[in-house]
Structures are given as C-alpha cells and as structure tokens.
N, C-alpha and C positions, 0 to 999 in steps of 0.2 A: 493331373492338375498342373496349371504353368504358376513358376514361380511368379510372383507379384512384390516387385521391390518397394521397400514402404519408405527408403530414404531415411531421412529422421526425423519419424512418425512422432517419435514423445515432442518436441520440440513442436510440431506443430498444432497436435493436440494440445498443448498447454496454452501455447497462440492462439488457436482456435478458444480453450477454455474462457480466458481473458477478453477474450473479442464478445462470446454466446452471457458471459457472464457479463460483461459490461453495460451486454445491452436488454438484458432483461430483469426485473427485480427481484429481487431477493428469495429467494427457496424456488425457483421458476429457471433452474438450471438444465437444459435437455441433453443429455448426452447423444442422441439421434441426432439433434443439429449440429452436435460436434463432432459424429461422427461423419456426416453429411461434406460439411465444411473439409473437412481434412481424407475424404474418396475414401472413406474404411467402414468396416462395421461397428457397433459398440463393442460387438467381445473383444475390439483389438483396442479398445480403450480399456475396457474392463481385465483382459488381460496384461496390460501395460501398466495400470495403478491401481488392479485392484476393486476399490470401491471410487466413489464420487467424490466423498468425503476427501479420501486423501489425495484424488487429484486436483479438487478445490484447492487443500492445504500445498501444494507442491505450486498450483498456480500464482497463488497467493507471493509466496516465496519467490515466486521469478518477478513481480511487482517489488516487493520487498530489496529486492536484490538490485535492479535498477533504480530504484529510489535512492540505494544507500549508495551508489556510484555517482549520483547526482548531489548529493549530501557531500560528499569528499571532492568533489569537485569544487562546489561552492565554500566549502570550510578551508580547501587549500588556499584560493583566493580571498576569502575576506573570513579569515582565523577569528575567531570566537566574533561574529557579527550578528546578530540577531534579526537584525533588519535584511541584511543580503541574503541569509539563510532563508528566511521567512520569502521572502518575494521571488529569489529565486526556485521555492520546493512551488510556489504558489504558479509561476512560470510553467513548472515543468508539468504538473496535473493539467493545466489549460491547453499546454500542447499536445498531451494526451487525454481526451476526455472517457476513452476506456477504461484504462487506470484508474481513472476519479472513481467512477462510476462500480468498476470491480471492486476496488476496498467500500465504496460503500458499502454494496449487496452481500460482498460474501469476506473481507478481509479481518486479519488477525486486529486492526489497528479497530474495527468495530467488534467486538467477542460480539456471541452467539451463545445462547441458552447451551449447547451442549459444546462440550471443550473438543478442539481438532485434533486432529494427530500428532502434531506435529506443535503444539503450544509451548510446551516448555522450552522448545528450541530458540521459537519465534521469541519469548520471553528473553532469555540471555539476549539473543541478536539487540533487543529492545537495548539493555542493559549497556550492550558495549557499545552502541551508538552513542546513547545518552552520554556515556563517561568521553566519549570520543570529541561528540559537539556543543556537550553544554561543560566547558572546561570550568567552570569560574563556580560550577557546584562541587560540593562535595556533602554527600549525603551519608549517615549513618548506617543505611541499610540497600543494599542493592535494588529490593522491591520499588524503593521509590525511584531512583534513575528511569528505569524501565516504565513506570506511571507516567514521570514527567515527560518523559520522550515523546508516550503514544497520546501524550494531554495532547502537547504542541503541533506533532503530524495531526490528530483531528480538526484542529483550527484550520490549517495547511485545506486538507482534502476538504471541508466543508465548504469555506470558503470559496475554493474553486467548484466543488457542486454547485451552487449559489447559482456563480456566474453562467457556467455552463448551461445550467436551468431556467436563465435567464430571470432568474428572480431576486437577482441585485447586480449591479452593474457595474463593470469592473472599470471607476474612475481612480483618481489618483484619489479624491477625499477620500472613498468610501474603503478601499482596499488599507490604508492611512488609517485609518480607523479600526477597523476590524485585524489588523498589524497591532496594533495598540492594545487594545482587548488583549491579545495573545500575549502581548508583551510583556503588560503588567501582571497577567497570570503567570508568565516566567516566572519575575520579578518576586512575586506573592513567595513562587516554590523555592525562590533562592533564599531567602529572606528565612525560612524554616529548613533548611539543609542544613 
C-alpha cells in the first residue's frame, strides 16, 4: 500500500468541520461531507478526534480562539469601549458568516441539552475574557463574569445572524439600536456586580 500524506489533516478537518457546520442546522452535522471535503475517510476523522462530539468541541474552540484574537485587538485599541467592541465583534461575524452561523448550530456561547467535552474549559476561557474586556466590573463570583461575557457575544452573534439572514438590515439606526439593547443589559449587569 503506497504511503498517502495527509499534510495537516486535523487542521483541515476542523476547517472543513466549521465550513459543513456552518452550513447546515443544528444536529445535521455529516462527518462524510467532512470527510469528503478534506480527500480522507471518516475513520481518519474518527481516528483523529475520536467522537463527533469532541471534534465539534475542538471546532468550536478554534471559532473561540479567533474571536478572542479579534476581541484583543479591538480592546488594545479602544480599552474598555463598549460600543467599538460591540461593532467591531459585530464586524467580524459579518465578515465571516460561517462563524455566525457555526456558534449558532453547534457553539459553547448557545449550550446544548447535553454538556460537551470540553465545557468547563470553555467556561474559565468565558471567565478570563469577561475579567479581561469588561474591566469596569467586578463581580463577587466568577460564574457571573463567564454569564455576562456569553450574554454579550449572544447579542454580538445574533445580531449578525439577523443581518446575514437578511431578516433585518444592517443600517446605522437599526444596528444603533440593537447596540443599545446590548448595552443597557451591560449596564443592567454592572449596576448588580
């Protein structure tokens, strides 16, 4: 049998995961299409992560990951901003609408009747952003940073679902507005921190 170089197969399976996940709904995840997509068979997914579950959770994580590089970008330039933050995460799901569309279907920032592998991880992560980009709180308990973070990114990701979906449009009012919604629910969380 001739050797078959797979390059760097997880890396694209995970690509591929985010792409197959992006674009179909929720629990309609094929790992055939993923394996299709990336010239391998399942077992070289299933070999590679396992279960589905956890290569969901690992895809998930690489969403995650560039989100928070995107998040430290915009907090380096406009330090505890709310409004830059907020338009700039809102920016960055519109320029990927896979992304939007993966944490809707399958992301830690919407949980799932049954808990991933990987949750408690994603949890702290939650935690040390929160403390990281919302400076001006300070909360008693850590479980709430972690809450208020993934409040905020759901505003974020919906949001641009919306527009993406074409079922509200992304003017200066209407984004202005649903900014605001978000804002004052900050506000709400600061106000009890």
């Amino acid at each position: 049998m001739a050797y078959h170089d797979l390059g760097d197969i997880d890396s694209k399976i995970i690509e591929a995961t985010i792409e197959v996940g992006g674009s179909n709904p929720s629990n309609h995840l094929s790992t055939s299409r993923i394996a299709k997509m990336c010239g391998v068979s399942e077992f070289v997914i299933y070999n590679h992560f396992a279960t589905k579950e956890n290569l969901v959770s690992i895809a998930d994580h690489k969403v995650f990951e560039e989100t928070t590089k995107e998040a430290d970008r915009l907090i380096v330039d406009n330090d505890d901003d709310f409004d830059a933050l907020w338009n700039g995460m809102v920016n960055f799901f519109l320029a990927r609408p896979v992304y939007t569309a993966f944490e809707i279907n399958y992301g830690h920032m919407f949980p799932r009747v049954t808990e991933s592998p990987n949750t408690l991880d994603f949890r702290a992560d939650m935690i040390d952003n929160a403390k990281k980009y919302m400076k001006s709180i300070k909360f008693d308990e850590d479980w709430k940073y972690g809450y208020a973070w993934m409040w905020v990114f759901r505003t974020i990701i919906t949001y641009a679902q919306f527009v993406l979906n074409k079922s509200l449009d992304d003017t200066e009012e209407i984004r202005s507005g649903s900014r605001h919604l978000a804002k004052t629910g900050y506000a709400s969380v600061k106000q009890i921190s």
